[in-house]
GUKOLPA-919465 format. One line per 8 residues: number of its first residue (from 1); for each residue x negated, z, y negated of N, C-alpha, C. Coordinates in steps of 0.1 Angstrom, whole numbers. Atoms other than C-alpha are relative to their C-alpha. Layout:
// residues N
NUM) X/Z/Y/X/Z/Y/X/Z/Y  ...
This chain:
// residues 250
1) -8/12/-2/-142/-47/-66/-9/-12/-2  12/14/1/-174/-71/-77/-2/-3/19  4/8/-15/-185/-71/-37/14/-7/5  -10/6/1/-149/-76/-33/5/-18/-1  -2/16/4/-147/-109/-53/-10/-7/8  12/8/-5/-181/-118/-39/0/0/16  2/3/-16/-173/-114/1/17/-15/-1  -7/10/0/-139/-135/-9/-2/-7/-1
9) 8/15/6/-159/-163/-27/-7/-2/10  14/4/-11/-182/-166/3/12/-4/15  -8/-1/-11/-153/-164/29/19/-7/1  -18/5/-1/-118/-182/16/7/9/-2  -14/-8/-3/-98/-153/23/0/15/-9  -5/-12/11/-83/-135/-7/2/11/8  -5/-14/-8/-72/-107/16/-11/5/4  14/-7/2/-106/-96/14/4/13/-11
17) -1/-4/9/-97/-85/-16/8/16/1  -13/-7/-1/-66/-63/-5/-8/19/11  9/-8/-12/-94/-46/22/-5/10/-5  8/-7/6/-115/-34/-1/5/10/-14  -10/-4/13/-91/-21/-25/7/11/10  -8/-11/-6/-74/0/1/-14/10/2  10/-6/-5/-108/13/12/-6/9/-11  5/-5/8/-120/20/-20/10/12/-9
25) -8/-11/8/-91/36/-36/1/15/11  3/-12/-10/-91/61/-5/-10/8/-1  13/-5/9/-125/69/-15/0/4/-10  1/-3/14/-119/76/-48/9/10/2  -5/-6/-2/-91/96/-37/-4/13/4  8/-14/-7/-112/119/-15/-4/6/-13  8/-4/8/-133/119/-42/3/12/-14  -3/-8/3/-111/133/-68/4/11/1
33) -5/-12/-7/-95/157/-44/-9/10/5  14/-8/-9/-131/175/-33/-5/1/-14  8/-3/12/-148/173/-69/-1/10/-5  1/-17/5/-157/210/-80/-1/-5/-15  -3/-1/16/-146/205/-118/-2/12/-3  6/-17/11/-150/245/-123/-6/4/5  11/-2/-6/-176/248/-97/8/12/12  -5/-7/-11/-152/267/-73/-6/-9/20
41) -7/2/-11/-148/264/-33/9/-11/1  -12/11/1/-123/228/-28/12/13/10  -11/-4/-5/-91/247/-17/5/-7/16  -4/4/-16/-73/243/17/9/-17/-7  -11/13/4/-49/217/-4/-9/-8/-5  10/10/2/-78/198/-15/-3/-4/13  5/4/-15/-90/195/18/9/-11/5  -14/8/-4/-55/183/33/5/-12/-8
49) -2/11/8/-53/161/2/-9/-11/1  9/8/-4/-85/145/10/2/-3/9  -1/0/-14/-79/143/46/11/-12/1  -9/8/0/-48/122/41/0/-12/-8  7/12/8/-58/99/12/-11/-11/10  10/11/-9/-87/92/37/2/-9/7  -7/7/-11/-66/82/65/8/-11/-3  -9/13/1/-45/61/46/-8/-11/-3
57) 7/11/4/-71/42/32/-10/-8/10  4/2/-10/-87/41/62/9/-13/12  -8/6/-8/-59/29/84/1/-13/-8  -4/10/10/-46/5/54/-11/-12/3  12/12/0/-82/-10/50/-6/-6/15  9/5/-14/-94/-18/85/11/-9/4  -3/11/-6/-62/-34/92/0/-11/-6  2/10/6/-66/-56/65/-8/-3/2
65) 11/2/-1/-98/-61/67/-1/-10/22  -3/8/-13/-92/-74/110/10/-14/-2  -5/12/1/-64/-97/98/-8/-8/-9  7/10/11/-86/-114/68/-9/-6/11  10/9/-11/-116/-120/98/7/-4/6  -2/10/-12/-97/-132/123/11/-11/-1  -6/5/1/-68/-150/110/-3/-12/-9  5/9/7/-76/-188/98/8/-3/-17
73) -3/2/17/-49/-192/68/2/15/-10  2/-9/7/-55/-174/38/12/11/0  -10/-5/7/-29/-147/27/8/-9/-9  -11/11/9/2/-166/10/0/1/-15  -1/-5/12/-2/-145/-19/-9/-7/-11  11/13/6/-36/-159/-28/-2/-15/3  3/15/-4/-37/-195/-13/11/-8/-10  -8/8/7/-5/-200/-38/-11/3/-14
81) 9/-1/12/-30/-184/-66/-13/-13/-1  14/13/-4/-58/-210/-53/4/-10/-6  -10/16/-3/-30/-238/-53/2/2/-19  -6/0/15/-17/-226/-87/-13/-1/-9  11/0/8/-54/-223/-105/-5/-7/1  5/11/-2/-69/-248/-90/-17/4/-2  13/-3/2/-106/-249/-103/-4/13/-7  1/-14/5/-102/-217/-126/3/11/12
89) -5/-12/-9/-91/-197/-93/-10/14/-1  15/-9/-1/-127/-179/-89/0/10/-14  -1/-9/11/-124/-166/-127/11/9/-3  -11/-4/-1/-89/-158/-122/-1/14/6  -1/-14/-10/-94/-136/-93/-8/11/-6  7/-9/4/-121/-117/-105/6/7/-8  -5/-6/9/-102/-109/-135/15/9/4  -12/-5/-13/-72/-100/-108/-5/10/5
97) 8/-9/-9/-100/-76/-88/0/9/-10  9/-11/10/-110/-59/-122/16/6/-3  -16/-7/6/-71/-50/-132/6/7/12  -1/-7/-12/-70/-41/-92/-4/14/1  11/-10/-2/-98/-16/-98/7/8/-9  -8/-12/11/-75/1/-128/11/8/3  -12/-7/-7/-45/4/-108/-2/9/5  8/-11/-11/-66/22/-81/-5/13/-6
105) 2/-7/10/-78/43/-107/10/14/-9  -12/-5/9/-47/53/-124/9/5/14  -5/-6/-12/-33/59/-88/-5/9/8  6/-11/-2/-59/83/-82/6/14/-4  -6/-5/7/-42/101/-107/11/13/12  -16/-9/-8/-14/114/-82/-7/8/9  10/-7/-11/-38/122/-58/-5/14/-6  6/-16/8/-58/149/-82/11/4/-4
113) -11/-15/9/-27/162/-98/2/8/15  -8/-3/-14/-12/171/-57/-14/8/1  10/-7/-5/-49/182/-44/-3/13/-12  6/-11/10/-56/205/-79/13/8/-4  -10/-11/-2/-20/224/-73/-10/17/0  9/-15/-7/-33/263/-77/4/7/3  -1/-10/-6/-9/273/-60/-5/5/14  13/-4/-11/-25/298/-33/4/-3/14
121) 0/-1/-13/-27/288/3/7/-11/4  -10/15/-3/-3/259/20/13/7/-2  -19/-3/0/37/265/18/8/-9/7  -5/6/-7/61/251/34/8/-14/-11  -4/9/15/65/228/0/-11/-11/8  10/10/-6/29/213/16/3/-4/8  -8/0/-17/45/216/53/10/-20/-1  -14/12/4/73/188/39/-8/-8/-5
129) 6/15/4/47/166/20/-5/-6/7  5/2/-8/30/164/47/5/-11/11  -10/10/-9/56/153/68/3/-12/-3  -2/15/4/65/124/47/-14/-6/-1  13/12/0/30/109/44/-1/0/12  4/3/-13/22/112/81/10/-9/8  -15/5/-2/60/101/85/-5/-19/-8  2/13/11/52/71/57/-11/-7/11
137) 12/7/0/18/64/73/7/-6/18  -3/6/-12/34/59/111/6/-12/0  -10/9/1/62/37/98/-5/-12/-4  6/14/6/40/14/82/-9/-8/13  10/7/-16/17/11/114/8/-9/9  -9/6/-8/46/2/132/8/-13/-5  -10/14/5/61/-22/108/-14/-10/-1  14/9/2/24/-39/106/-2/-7/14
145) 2/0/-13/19/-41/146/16/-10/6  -12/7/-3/56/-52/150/-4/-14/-8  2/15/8/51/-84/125/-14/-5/6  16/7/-7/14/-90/143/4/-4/11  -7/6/-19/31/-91/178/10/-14/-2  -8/10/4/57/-113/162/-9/-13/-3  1/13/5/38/-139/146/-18/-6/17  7/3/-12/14/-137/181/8/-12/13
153) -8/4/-8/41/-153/199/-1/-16/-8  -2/16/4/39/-194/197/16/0/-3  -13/2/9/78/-194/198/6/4/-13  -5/-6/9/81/-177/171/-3/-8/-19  6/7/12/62/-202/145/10/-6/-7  -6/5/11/81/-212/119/14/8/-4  -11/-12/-2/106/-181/124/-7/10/-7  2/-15/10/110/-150/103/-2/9/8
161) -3/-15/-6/104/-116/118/8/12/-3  -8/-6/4/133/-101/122/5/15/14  2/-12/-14/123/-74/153/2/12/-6  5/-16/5/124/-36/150/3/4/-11  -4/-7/10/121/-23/116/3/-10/-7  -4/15/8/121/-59/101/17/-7/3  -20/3/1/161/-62/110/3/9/-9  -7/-7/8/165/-36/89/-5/3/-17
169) 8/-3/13/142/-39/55/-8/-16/4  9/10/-1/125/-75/48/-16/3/1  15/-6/0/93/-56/42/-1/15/0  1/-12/-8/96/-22/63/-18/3/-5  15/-2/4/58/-22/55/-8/5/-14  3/-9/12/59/-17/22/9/7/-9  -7/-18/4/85/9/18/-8/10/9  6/-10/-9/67/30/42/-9/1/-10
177) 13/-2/9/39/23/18/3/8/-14  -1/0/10/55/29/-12/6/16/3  -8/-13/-11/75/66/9/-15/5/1  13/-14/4/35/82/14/-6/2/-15  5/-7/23/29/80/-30/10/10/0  -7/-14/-1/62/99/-27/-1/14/4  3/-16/-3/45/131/-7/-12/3/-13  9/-3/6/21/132/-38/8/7/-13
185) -8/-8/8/47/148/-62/1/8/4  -6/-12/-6/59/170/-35/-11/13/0  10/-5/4/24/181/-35/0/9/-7  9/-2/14/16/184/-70/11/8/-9  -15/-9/8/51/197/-85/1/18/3  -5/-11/-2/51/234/-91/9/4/-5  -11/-2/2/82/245/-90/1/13/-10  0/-9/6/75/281/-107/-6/-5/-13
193) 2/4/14/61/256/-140/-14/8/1  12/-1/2/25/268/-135/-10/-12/-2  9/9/-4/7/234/-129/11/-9/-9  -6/11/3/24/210/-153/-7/-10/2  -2/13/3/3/184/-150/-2/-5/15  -10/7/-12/22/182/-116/6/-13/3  -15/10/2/47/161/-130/-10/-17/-3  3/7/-2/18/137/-134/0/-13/9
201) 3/11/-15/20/124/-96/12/-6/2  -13/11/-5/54/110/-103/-6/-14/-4  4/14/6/35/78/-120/-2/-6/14  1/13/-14/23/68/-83/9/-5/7  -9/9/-5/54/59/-66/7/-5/-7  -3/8/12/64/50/-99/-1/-17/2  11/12/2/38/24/-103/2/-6/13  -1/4/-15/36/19/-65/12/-15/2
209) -14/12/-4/72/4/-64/1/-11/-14  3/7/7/68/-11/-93/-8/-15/-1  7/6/-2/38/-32/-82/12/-5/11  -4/3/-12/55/-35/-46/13/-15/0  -8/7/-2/85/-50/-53/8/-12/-14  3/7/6/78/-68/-88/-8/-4/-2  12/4/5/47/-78/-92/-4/-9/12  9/9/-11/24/-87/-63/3/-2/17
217) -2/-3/-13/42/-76/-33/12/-11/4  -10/5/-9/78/-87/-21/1/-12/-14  -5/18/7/83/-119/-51/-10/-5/5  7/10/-3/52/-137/-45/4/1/16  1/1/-13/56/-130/-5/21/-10/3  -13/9/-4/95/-142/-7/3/-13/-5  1/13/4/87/-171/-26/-11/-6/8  8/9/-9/60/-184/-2/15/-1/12
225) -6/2/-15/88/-177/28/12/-13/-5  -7/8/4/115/-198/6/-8/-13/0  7/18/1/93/-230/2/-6/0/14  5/10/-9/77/-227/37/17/-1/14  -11/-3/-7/109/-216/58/13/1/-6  -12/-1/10/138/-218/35/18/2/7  -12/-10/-6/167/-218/64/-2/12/6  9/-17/-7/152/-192/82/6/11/-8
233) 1/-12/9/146/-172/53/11/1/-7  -15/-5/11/177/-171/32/11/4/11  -8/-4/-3/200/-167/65/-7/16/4  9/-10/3/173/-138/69/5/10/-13  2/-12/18/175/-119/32/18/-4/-1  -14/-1/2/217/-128/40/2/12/9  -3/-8/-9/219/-105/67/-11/17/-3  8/-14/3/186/-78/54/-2/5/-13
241) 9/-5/12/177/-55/30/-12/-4/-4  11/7/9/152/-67/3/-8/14/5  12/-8/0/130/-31/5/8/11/7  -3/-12/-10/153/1/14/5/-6/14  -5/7/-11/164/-3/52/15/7/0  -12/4/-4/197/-4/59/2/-6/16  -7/4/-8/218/-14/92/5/-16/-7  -3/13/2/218/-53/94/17/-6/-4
249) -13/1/0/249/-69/80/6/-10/14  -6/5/-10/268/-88/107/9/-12/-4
């Protein structure tokens, strides 16, 4: 997360930050899920655990990483941290990057409990995690691509996106996100009580929604849309769900 701080400090755009954090934690993901700890063979569920960790981090970080280069204003999240810190910002963040890198860390967590399952072979227990993360990882692509199209449109400037999945969830993007930490229980949970420290991979969607929808995700992002769009946005969050989707009220 140091090159992190140091391509953001060179470039404006905290969403550097967010790039390298998806990329990295994916990596670290693999990494736990392939690591021969008793010097075996990595299992077919290590594999498939790796394989998907990669992809998310993969998918995740590249698109962040395209909106940080090519889009001129910062992310809202950080340009209010900029605004709010003023000349301390630079020490701020860093100190923001390094508690970034713990998260990531501690979120690995779910990942090795699901990939170091012993039980033998795939089941149709894997079959179903599977489906939700591939399921999670679609929904998010679509709710990312839908709000890029949206804010590509000049009429649309100063307007909320309220297209597609965004009629039905304020941030369709990050329940879908927070919906693939969920297949990492399904994983990791043996149901016959062989693998307790299964029960470890509930902390990621734990933690996940936790971050998501108090911390750094949906408050700071609905508090930039209230100060820059404030009718917009409140007859918006009158009519949609804050995170689960729901059918628009009327």
């Amino acid at each position: 997360m140091s090159t992190a701080w140091l391509v953001q400090k060179r470039t404006g755009q905290g969403g550097w930050a967010d790039a390298f954090w998806s990329l990295g934690l994916g990596a670290a993901g693999v990494g736990v899920a392939l690591f021969p700890i008793d010097g075996a063979a990595p299992s077919l569920r290590q594999y498939l655990a790796a394989l998907l960790i990669g992809l998310w981090g993969l998918r995740l970080g590249s698109h962040i990483a395209v909106r940080a280069a090519h889009e001129e204003r910062e992310d809202a999240r950080y340009a209010r941290l900029r605004e709010d810190c003023g000349a301390g910002f630079q020490v701020k963040m860093f100190g923001f990057l390094m508690l970034q890198a713990g998260a990531a860390a501690f979120l690995a967590l779910s990942v090795m409990a699901a990939a170091r399952n012993p039980a033998p072979g795939l089941t149709l227990q894997d079959a179903f995690a599977t489906l939700i993360f591939v399921g999670a990882l679609v929904g998010e692509a679509v709710s990312d691509r839908q709000l890029a199209a949206f804010k590509r449109n000049p009429a649309n400037k100063g307007g909320v996106c309220d297209v597609g999945l965004w009629a039905w969830s304020r941030h369709p993007n990050y329940f879908f996100e927070w919906v693939s930490w969920c297949a990492w229980p399904v994983f990791a949970i043996n149901i016959n009580g062989e693998w307790p420290w299964g029960w470890l991979a509930l902390t990621g969607p734990a933690y996940m929604y936790w971050l998501l929808t108090k911390v750094s995700g949906v408050p700071l992002l609905e508090e930039h849309m209230r100060q820059s769009r404030p009718k917009a946005f409140e007859a918006y969050a009158a009519r949609t769900s804050a995170f689960f989707p729901r059918p628009p009220r009327r």
